[in-house]
N, C-alpha and C positions, 0 to 999 in steps of 0.2 A: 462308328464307335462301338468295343464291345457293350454286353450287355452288364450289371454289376456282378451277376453269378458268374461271368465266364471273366472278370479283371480279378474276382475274389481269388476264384480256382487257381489261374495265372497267376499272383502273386505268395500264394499259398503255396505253390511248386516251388516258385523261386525260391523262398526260404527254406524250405526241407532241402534243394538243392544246394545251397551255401551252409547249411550245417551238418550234412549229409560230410562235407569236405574239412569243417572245421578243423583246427586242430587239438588234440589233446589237449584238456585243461579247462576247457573253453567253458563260457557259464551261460546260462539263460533263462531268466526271468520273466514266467507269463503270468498274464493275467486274464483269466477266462480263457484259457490257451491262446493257438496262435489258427487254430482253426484247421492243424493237420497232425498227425502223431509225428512226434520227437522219432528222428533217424536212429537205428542200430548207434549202441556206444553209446549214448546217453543213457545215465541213472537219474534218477529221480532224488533228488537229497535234501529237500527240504519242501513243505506245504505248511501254513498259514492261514486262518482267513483275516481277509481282508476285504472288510467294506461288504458287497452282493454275492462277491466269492472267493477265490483263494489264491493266493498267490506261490507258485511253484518255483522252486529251484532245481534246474539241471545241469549234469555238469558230464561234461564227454568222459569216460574213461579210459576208452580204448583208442589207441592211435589209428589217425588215419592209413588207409594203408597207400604204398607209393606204387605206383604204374616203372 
């Protein structure tokens, strides 16, 4: 079984990988982040706090590009 740092790592890729692909429009709401930076194409368009810290709005601008 991994270790919890290396399932955290691995699941922290996976989502920069699905939002890396997103498509334009797309929104995302963290809380205490998500534990990796927000992929190219995301702005930052809303913060808040809430509660121990703050809650962020992102939203893709730029279109994914097609292969």
């Amino acid at each position: 079984m991994a270790s919890p740092p290396a399932l955290f790592n691995f699941y922290v890729d996976a989502v920069c990988r699905r939002l890396s692909i997103a498509t334009q429009g797309t929104r995302v709401v963290t809380y205490h982040g998500f534990g990796g930076h927000m992929p190219r194409g995301f702005r930052l368009a809303s913060r808040e706090k809430a509660g121990s810290d703050e809650l962020e709005l992102w939203i893709k601008d730029v279109p994914t590009p097609t292969i």
